[in-house]
PyMOL commands that place a pseudoatom at each C-alpha (Angstrom):
pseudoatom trace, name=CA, resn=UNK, resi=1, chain=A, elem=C, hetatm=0, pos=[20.497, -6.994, 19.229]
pseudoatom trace, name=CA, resn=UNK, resi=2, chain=A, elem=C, hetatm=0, pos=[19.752, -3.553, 17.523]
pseudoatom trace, name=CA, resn=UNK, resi=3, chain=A, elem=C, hetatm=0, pos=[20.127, -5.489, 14.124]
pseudoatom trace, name=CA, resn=UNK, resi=4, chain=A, elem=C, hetatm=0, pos=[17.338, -8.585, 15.198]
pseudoatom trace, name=CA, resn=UNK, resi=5, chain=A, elem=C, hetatm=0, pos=[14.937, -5.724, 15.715]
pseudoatom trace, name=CA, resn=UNK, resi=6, chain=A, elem=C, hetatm=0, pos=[15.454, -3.707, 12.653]
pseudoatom trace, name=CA, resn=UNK, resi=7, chain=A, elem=C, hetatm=0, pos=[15.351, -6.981, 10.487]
pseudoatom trace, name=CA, resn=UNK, resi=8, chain=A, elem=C, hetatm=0, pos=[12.145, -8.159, 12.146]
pseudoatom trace, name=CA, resn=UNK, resi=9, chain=A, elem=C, hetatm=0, pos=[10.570, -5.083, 11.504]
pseudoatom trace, name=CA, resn=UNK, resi=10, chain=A, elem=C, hetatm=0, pos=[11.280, -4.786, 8.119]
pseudoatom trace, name=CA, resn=UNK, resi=11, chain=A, elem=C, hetatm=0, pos=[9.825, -8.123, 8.115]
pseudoatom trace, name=CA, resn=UNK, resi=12, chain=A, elem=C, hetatm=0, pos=[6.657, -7.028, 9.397]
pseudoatom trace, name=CA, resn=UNK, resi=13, chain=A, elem=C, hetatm=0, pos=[6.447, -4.515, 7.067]
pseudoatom trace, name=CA, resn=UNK, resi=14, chain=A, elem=C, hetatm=0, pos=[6.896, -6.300, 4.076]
pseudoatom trace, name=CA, resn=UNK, resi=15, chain=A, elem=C, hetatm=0, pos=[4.216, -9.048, 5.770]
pseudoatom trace, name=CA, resn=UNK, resi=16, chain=A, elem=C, hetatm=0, pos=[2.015, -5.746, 5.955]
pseudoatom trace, name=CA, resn=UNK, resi=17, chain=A, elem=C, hetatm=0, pos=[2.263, -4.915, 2.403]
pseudoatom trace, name=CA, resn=UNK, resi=18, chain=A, elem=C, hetatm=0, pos=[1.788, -8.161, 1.083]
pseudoatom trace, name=CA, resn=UNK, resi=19, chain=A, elem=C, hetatm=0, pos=[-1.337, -8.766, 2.824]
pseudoatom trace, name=CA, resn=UNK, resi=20, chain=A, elem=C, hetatm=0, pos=[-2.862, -5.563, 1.540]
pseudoatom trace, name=CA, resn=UNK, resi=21, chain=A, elem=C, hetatm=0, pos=[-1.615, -6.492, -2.204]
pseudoatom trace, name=CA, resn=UNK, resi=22, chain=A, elem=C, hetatm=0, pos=[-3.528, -10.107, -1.967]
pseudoatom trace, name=CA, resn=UNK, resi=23, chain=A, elem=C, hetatm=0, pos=[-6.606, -8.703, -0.243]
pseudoatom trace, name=CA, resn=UNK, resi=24, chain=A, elem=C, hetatm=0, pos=[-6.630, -5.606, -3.046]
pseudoatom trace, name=CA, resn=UNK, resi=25, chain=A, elem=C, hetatm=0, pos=[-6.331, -8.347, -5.285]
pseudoatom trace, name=CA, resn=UNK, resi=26, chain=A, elem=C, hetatm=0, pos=[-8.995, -10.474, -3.816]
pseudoatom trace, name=CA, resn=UNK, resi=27, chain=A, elem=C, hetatm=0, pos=[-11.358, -7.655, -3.611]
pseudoatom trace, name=CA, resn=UNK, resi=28, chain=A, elem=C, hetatm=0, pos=[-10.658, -5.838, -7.374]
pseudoatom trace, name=CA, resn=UNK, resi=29, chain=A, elem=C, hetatm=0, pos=[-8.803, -3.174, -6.342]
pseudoatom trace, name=CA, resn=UNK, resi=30, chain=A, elem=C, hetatm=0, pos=[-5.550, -4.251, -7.948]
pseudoatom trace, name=CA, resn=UNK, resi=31, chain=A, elem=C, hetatm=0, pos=[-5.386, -1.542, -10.436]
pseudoatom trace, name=CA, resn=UNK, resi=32, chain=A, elem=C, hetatm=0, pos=[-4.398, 0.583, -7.462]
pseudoatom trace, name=CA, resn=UNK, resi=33, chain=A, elem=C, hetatm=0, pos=[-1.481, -1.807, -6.565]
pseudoatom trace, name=CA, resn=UNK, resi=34, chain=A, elem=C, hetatm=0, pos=[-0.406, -0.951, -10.490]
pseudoatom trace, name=CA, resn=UNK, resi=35, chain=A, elem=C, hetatm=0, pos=[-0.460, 2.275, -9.821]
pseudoatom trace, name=CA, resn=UNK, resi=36, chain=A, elem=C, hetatm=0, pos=[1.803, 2.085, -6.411]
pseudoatom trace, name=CA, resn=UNK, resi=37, chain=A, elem=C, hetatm=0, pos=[4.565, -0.201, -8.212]
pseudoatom trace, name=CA, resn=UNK, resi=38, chain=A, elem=C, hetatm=0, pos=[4.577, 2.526, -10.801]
pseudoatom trace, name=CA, resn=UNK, resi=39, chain=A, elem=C, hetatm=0, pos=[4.686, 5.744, -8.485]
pseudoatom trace, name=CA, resn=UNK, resi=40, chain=A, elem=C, hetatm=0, pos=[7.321, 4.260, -6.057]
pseudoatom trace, name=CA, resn=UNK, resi=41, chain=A, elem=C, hetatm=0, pos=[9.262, 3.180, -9.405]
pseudoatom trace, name=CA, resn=UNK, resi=42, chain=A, elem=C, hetatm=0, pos=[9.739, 6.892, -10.525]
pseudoatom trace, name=CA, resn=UNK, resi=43, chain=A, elem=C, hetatm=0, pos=[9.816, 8.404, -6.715]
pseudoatom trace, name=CA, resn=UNK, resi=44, chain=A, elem=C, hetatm=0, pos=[12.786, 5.974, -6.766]
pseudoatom trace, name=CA, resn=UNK, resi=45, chain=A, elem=C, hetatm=0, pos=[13.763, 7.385, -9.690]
pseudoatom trace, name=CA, resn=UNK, resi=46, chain=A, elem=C, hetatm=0, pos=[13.565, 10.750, -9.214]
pseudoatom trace, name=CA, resn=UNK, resi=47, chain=A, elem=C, hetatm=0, pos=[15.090, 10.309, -5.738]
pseudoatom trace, name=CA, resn=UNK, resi=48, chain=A, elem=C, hetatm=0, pos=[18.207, 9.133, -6.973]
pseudoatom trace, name=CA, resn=UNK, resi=49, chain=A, elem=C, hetatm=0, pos=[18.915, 11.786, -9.376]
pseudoatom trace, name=CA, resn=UNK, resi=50, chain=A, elem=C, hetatm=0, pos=[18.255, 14.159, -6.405]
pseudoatom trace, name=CA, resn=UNK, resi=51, chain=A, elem=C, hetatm=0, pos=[15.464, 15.795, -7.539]
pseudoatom trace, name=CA, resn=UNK, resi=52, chain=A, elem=C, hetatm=0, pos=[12.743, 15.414, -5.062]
pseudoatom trace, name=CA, resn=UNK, resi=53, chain=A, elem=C, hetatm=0, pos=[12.712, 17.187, -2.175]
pseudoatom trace, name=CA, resn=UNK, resi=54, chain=A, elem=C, hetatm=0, pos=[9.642, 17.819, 0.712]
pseudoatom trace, name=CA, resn=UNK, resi=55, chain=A, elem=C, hetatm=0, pos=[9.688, 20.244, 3.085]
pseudoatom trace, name=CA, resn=UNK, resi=56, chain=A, elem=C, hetatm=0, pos=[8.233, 17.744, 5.652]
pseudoatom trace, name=CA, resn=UNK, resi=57, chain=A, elem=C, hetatm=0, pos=[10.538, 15.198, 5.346]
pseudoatom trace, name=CA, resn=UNK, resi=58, chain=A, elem=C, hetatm=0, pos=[8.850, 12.295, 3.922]
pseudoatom trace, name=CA, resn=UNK, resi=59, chain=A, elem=C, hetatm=0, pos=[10.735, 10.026, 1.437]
pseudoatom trace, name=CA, resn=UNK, resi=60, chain=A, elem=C, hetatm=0, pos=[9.620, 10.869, -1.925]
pseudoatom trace, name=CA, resn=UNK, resi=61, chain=A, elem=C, hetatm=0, pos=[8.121, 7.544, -2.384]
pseudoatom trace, name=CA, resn=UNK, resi=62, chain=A, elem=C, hetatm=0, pos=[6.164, 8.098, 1.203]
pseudoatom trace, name=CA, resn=UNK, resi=63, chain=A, elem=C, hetatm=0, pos=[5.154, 11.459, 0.233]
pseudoatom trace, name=CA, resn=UNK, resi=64, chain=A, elem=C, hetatm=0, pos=[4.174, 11.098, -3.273]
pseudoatom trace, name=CA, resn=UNK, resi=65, chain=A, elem=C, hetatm=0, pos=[2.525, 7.289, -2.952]
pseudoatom trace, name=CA, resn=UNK, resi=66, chain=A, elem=C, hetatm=0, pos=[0.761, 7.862, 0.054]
pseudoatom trace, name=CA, resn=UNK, resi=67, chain=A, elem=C, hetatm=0, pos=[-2.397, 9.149, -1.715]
pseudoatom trace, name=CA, resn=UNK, resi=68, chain=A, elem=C, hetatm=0, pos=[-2.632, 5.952, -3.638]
pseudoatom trace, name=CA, resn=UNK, resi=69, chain=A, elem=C, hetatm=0, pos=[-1.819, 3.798, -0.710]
pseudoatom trace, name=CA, resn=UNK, resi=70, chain=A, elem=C, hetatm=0, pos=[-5.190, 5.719, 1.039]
pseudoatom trace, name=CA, resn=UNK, resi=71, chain=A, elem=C, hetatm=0, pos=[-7.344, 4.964, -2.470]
pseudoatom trace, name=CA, resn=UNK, resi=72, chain=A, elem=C, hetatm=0, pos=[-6.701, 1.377, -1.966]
pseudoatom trace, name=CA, resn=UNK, resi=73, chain=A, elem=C, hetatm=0, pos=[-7.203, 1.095, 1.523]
pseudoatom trace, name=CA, resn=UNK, resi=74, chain=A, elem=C, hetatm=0, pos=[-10.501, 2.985, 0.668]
pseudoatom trace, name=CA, resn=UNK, resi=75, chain=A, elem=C, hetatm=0, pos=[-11.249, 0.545, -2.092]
pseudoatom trace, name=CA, resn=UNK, resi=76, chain=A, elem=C, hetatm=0, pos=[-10.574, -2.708, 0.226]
pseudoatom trace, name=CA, resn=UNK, resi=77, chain=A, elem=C, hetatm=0, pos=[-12.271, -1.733, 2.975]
pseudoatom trace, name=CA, resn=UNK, resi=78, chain=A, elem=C, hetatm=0, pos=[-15.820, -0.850, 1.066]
pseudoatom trace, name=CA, resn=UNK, resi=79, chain=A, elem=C, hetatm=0, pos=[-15.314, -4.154, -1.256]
pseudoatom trace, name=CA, resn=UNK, resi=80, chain=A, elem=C, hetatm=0, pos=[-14.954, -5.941, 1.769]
pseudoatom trace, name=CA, resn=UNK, resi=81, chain=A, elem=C, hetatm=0, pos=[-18.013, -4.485, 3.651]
pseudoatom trace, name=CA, resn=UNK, resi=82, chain=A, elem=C, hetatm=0, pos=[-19.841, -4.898, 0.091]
pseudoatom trace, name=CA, resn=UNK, resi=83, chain=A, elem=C, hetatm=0, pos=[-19.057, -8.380, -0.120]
pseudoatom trace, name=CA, resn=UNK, resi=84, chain=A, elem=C, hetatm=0, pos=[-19.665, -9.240, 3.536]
pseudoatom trace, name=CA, resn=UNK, resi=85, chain=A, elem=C, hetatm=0, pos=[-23.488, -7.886, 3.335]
pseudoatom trace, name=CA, resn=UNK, resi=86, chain=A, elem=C, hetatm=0, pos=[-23.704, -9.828, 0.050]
pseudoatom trace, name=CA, resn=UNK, resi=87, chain=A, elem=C, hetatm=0, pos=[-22.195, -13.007, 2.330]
pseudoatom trace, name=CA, resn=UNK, resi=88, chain=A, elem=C, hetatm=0, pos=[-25.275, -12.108, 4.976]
pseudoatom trace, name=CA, resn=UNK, resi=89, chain=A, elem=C, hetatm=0, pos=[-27.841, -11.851, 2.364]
pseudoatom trace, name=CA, resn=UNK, resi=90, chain=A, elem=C, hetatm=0, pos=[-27.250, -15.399, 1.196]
pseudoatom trace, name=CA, resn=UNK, resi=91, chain=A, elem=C, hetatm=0, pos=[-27.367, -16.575, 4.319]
pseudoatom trace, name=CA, resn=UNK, resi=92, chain=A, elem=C, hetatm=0, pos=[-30.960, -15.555, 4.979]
for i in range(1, 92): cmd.bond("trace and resi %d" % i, "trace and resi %d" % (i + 1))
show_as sticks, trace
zoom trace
């Protein structure tokens, strides 16, 4: 049963992902989703050679990606208040 939940969870997560890569899309803010395939790339990288360590705990791809995963959030959330004020303009 312990496996069901794990596997639906990573499920949800990669849902969760893919819905904020096709709304960053949507909204231009793709170059950010460039950027994240790139930085958890080399975290990955650097990972495996056992190089990366953080005193916190975090993954090195959590740790080091997270910044970019906040600029994108940032990004989709004010293109999406931008365009829905543009949508209510039109309306009028």
């Amino acid at each position: 049963m312990n496996n069901k939940a794990s596997l639906y969870s990573k499920g949800c997560v990669q849902e969760t992902h893919e819905m904020w890569a096709c709304r960053a899309l949507a909204l231009g803010c793709g170059n950010h989703l460039s950027d994240l395939r790139r930085c958890w790339s080399d975290a990955s990288s650097v990972q495996n050679r056992g190089e990366l360590t953080f005193k916190d705990g975090d993954s090195g791809s959590d740790a080091s990606c997270r910044g970019i995963q906040q600029l994108m959030a940032r990004c989709v959330l004010k293109n999406t208040a931008e365009l829905k004020e543009r949508m209510a303009a039109a309306k009028k």
